[in-house]
C-alpha positions as CSV (number, residue, x, y, z in Angstrom):
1,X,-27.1,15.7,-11.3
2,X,-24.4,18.2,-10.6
3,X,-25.3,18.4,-6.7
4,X,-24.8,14.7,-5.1
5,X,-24.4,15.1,-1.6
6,X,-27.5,13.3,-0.5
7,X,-26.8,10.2,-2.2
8,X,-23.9,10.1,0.0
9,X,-25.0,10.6,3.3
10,X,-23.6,8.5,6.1
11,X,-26.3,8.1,8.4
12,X,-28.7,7.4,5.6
13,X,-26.1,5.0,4.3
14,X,-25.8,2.7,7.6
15,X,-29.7,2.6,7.8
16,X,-29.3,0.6,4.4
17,X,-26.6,-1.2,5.9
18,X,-28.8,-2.0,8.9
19,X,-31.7,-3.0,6.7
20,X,-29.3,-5.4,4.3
21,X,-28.0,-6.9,7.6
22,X,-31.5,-7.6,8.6
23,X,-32.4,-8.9,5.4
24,X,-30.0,-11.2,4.5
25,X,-30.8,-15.0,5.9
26,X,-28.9,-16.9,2.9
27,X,-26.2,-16.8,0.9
28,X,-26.3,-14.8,-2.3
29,X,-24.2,-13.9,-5.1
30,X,-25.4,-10.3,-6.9
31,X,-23.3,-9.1,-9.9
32,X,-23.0,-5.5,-10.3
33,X,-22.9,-4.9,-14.2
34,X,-20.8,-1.6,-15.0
35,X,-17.1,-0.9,-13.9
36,X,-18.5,2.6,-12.8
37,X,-20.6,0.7,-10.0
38,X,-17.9,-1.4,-9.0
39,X,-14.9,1.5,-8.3
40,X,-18.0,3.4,-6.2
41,X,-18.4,0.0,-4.1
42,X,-14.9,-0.8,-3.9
43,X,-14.0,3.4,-3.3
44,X,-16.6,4.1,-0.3
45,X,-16.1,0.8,1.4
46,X,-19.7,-0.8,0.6
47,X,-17.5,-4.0,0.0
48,X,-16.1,-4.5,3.2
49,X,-19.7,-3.5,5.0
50,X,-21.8,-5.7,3.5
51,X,-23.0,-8.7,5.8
52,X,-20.7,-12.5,5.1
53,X,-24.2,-14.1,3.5
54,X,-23.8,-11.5,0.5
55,X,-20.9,-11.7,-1.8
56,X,-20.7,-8.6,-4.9
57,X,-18.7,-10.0,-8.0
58,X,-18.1,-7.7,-10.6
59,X,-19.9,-8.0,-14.5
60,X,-18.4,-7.2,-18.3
61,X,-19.6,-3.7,-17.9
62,X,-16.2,-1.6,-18.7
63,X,-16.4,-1.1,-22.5
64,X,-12.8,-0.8,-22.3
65,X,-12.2,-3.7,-21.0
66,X,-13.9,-6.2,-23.3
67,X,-12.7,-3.9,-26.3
68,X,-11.1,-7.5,-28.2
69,X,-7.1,-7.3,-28.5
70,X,-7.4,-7.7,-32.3
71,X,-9.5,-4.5,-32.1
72,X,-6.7,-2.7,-30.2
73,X,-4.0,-3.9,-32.6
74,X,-5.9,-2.7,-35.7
75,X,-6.6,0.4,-33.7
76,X,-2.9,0.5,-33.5
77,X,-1.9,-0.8,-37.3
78,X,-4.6,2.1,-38.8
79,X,-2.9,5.2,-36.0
80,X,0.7,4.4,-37.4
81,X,-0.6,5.3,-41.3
82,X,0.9,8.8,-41.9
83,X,-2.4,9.8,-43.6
84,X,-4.6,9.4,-40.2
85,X,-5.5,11.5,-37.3
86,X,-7.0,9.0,-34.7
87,X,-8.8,10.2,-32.4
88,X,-10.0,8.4,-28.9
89,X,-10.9,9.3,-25.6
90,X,-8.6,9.0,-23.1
91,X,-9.1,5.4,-21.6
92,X,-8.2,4.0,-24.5
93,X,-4.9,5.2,-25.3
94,X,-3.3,3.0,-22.7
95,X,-5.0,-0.1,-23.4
96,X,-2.4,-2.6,-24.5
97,X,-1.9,-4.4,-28.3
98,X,-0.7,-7.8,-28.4
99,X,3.2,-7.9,-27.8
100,X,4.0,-8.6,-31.5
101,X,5.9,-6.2,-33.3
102,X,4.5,-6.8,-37.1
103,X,1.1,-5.9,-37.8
104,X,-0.7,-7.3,-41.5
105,X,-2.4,-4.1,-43.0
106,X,-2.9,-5.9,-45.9
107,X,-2.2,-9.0,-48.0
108,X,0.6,-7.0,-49.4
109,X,1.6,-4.1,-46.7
110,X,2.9,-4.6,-43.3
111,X,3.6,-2.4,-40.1
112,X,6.2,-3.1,-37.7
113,X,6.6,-0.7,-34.3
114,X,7.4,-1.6,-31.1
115,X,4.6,0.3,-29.1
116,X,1.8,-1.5,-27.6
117,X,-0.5,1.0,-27.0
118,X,-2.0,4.3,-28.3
119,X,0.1,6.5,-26.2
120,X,3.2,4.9,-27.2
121,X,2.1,5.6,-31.2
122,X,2.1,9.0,-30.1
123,X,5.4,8.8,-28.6
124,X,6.7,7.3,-31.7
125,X,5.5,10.5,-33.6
126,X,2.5,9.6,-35.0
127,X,-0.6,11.1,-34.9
128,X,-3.0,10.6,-32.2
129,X,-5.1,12.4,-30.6
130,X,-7.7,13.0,-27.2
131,X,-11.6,13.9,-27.9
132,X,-14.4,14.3,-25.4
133,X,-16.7,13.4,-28.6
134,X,-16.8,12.0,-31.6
135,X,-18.4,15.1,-32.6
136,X,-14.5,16.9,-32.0
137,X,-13.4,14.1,-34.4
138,X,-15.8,15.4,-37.4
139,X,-14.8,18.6,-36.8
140,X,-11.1,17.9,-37.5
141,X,-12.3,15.8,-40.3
142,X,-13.8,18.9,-41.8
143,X,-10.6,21.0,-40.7
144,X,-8.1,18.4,-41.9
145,X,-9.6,17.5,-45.2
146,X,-6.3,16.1,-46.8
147,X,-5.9,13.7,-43.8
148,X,-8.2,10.5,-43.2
149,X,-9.6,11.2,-39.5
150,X,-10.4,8.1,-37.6
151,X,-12.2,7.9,-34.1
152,X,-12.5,5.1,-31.9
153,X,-16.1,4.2,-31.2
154,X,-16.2,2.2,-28.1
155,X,-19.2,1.7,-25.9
156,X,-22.3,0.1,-24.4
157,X,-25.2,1.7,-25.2
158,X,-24.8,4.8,-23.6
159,X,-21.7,6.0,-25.9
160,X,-24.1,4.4,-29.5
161,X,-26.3,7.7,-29.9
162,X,-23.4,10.2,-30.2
163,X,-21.3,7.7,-32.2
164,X,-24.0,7.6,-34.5
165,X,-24.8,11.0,-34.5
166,X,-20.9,11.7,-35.5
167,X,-21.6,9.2,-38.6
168,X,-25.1,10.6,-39.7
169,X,-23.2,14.2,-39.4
170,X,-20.5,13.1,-41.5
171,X,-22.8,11.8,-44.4
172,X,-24.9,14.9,-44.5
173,X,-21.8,16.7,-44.9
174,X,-20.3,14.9,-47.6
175,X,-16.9,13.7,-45.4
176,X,-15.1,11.2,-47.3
177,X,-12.3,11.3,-45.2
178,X,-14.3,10.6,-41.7
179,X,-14.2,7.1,-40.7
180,X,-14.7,5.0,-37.1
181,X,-13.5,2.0,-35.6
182,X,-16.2,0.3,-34.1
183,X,-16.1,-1.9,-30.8
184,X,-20.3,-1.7,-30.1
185,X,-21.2,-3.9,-27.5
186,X,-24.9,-4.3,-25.5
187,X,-25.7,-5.8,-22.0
188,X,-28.5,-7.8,-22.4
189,X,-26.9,-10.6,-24.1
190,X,-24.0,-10.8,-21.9
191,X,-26.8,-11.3,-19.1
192,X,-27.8,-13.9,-21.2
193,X,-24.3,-15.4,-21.7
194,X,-23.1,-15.3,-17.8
195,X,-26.6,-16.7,-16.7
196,X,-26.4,-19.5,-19.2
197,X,-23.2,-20.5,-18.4
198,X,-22.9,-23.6,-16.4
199,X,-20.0,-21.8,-13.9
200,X,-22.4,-19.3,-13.7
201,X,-22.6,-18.1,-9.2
202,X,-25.0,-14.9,-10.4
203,X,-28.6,-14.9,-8.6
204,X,-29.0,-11.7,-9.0
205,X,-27.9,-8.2,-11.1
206,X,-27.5,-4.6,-10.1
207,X,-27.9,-3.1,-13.6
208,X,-26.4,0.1,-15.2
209,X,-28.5,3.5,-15.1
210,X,-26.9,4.9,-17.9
211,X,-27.3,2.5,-20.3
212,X,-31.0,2.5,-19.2
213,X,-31.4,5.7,-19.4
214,X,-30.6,5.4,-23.2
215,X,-32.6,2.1,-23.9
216,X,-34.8,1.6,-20.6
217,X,-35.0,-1.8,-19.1
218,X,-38.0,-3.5,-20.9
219,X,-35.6,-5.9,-22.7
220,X,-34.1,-7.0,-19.3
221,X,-37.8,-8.3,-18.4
222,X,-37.8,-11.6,-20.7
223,X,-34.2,-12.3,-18.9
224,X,-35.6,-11.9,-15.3
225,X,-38.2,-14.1,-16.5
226,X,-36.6,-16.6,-18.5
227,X,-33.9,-17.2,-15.5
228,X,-35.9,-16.3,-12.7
229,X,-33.3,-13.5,-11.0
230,X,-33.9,-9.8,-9.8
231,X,-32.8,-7.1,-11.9
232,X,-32.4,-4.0,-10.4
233,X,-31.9,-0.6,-12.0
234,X,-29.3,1.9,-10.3
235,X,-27.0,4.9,-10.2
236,X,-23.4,5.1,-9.5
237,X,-23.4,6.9,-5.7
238,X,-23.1,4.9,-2.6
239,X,-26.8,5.4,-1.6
240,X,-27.9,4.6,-5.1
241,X,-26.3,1.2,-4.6
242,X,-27.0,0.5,-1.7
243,X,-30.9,0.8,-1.8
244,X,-30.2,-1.5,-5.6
245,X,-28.5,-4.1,-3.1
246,X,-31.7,-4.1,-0.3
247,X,-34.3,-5.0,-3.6
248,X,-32.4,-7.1,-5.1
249,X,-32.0,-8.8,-1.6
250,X,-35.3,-8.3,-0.4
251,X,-36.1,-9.8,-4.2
252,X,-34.1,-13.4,-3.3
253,X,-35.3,-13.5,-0.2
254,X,-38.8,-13.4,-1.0
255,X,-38.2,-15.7,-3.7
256,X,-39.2,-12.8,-6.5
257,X,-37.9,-12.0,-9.5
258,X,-38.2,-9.5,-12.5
259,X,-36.8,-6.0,-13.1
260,X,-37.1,-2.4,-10.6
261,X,-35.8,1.0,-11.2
262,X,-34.5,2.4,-8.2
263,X,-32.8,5.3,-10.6
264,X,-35.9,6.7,-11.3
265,X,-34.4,10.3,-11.5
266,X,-33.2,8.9,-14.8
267,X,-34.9,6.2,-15.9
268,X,-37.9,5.0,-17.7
269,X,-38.8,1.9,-18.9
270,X,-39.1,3.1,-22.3
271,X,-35.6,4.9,-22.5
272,X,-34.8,7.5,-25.1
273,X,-36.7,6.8,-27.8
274,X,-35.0,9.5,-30.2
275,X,-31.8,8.4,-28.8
276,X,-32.8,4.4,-29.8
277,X,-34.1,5.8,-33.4
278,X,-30.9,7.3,-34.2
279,X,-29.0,4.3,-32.9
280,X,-31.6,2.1,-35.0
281,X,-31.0,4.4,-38.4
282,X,-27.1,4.2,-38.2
283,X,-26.3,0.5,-36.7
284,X,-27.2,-2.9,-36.5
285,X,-26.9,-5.6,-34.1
286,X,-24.1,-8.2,-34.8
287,X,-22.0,-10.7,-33.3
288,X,-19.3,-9.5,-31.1
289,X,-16.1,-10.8,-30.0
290,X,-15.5,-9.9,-25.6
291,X,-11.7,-9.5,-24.7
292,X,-11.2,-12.7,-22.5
293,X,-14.9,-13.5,-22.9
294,X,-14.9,-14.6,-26.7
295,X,-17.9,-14.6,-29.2
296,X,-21.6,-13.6,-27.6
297,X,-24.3,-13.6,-30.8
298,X,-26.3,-10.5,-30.9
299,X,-23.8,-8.7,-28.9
300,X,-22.7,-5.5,-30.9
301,X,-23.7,-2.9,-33.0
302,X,-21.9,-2.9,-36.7
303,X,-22.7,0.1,-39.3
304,X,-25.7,-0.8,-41.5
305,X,-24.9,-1.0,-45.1
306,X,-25.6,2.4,-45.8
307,X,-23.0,3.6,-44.0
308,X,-20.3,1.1,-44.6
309,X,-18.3,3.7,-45.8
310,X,-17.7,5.1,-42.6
311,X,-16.4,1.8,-41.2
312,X,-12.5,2.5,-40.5
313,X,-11.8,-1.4,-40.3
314,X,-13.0,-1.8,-43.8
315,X,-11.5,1.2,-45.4
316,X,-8.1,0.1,-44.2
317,X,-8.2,-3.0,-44.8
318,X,-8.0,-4.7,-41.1
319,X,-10.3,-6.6,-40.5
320,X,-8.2,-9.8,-40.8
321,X,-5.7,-9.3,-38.3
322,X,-6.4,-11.6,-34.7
323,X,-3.9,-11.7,-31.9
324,X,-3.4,-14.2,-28.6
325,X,-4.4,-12.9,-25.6
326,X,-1.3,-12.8,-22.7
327,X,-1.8,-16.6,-20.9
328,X,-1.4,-15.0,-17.5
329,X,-4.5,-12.5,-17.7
330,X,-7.8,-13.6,-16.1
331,X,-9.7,-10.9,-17.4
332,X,-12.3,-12.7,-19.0
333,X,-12.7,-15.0,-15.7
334,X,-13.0,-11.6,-13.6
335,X,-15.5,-10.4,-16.3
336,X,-18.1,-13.0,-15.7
337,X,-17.8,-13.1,-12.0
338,X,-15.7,-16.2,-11.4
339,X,-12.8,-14.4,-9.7
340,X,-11.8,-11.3,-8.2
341,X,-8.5,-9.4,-9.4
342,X,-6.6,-10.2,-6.5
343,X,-7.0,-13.8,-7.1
344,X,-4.9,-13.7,-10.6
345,X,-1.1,-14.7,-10.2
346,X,-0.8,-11.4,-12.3
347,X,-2.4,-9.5,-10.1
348,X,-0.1,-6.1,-8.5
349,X,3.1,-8.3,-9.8
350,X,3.4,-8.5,-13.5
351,X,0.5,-6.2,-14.0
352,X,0.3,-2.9,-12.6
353,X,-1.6,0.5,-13.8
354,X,1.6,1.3,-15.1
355,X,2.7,-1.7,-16.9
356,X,-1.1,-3.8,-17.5
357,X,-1.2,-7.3,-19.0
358,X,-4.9,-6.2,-20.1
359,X,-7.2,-3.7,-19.7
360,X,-9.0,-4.2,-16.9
361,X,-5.9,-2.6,-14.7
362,X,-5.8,0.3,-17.3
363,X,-9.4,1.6,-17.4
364,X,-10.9,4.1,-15.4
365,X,-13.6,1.6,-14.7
366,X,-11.8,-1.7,-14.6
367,X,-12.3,-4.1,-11.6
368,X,-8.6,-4.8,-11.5
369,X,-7.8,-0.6,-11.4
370,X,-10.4,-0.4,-8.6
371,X,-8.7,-3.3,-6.6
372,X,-5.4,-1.9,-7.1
373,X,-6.6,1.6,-6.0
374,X,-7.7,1.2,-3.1
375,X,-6.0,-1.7,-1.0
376,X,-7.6,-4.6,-2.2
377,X,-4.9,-6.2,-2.8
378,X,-5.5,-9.8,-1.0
379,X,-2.4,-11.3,0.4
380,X,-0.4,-9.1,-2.8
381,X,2.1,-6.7,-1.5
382,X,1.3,-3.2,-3.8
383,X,4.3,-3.0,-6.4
384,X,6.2,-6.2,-5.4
């Protein structure tokens, strides 16, 4: 919607405030799933409003922060080729590699650069470039047609049909020299993983409207069921989640669980079914590897056979190159709801938007960016 105002009125806002107050009689833990929830809750002050009993903790939902290093460093190997155009939208390009300077292309080739980012691949001369869609990225590949033309395909759901779209386009037009890196992951079975793991403290989710509005929320339903917790559907404006907060609530309260919609405007229960047959005819589900998570079965889309040609990680030759994540980054703790940013050593000291350990400080919808942002710093002096 391009007119918001009245999901962000005041007075409607402290009568859900009131209402939560009233509500809450025990002490729950409800995990909001996508980054773009949590810098809404942290940016309008929902945080701090909320009554003691009811504590937020923030889910895996920022693409580009579970984007697995190794994925960034091939990201980074395949950019410095002098052959490629690699495209990426902009949260990406500040992501950060692993520290080490040689990268294995091959059994037989090597890479060695200093930058650990995509930005600084650009600095270095190479070239890299900003898309708003993948679409932009066959379109150079059609322009370019001496020069391989890479994009990187990161998402949940939501980003899958126009990723897929940019592959099916590129077969029907014969582009040999179109390729993408993908980094596909889906929601559901990180549900799975955080409420099956024995440190798990989530009674409760606020789900992701977008990636429902692509794929609906049926296949949340068995995991309500199976774990007996609330799922609620919402949008990304203050009053959006703050009526998700009073059902999911209201939900524990009562001792309910299962799945509402409260972003109805958008979502049905079905999802895009065009949308899910596009995604269906160019991927397949997979196992994926989570940047401080680690492997989650079932958790990624891969390109199906037919269009393995397309699959950047393949046609350069990457796919065997791992990295060590930095010993002082908590992301993956943060990720599953065990700890707020401000509670890493890290935290505002050695990593700052300017210089992040990982990517949860660099994205736009990172926990750790949101923190920093706006003052929640704990007892962490900003910049010291």
């Amino acid at each position: 919607m391009r007119f918001v105002d009245e999901y962000r009125n005041e007075a409607d806002a402290r009568k859900f405030l009131t209402a939560i107050e009233r509500l809450a009689v025990r002490e729950w833990t409800i995990m909001e799933i996508c980054g773009g929830q949590t810098h809404t809750l942290i940016k309008s002050g929902i945080d701090r409003l909320l009554p003691q009993q009811l504590t937020l903790v923030h889910g895996p939902g920022c693409p580009v922060c579970v984007t697995p290093l190794e994925l960034i460093d091939r990201a980074l190997a395949i950019a410095r080729r002098p052959e490629v155009i690699f495209t990426s939208f902009g949260d990406m390009l500040r992501v950060p590699g692993s520290a080490r300077q040689t990268f294995e292309v091959s059994k037989t080739s090597k890479v060695s650069h200093g930058a650990r980012d995509l930005l600084g691949v650009k600095a270095q001369g190479d070239d890299v470039r900003m898309v708003y869609s993948p679409l932009d990225a066959v379109k150079l590949a059609q322009k370019h047609p001496d020069r391989q033309v890479v994009f990187f395909a990161v998402g949940f759901e939501t980003t899958a049909p126009g990723n897929a779209m940019a592959v099916w386009q590129a077969k029907q037009l014969g582009l040999a020299n179109f390729s993408i890196l993908c980094s596909h992951v889906l929601v559901p079975p990180a549900m799975e993983a955080i409420l099956g793991s024995a440190d798990n403290q989530v009674q409760g989710f606020l789900a992701a409207g977008h990636v429902c509005t692509v794929m609906g929320y049926w296949e949340y339903e068995p995991i309500a069921e199976r774990h007996r917790v609330p799922i609620v559907v919402t949008g990304f404006e203050p009053l959006d989640l703050l009526h998700g907060i009073y059902l999911a609530l209201a939900a524990l309260e009562e001792g309910r669980w299962g799945v509402e919609n409260q972003y109805s405007r958008s979502v049905t229960r079905e999802g895009n079914r065009a949308a899910q047959k596009l995604i269906g005819e160019v991927f397949e589900v997979c196992d994926r590897q989570w940047r401080g998570i680690g492997l989650i079965p079932a958790s990624g889309y891969r390109l199906r056979p037919a269009y393995a040609g397309f699959d950047a990680e393949l046609r350069f030759g990457v796919t065997d190159m791992t990295a060590q994540e930095s010993s002082l980054c908590i992301a993956g703790q943060i990720l599953q709801g065990l700890k707020k940013p401000h509670q890493c050593s890290a935290f505002g000291v050695l990593c700052r938007p300017e210089q992040p350990l990982g990517a949860p400080m660099v994205s736009s919808e990172g926990a750790c960016a949101a923190y920093y942002s706006y003052g929640r710093m704990g007892n962490v002096k900003r910049g010291a």
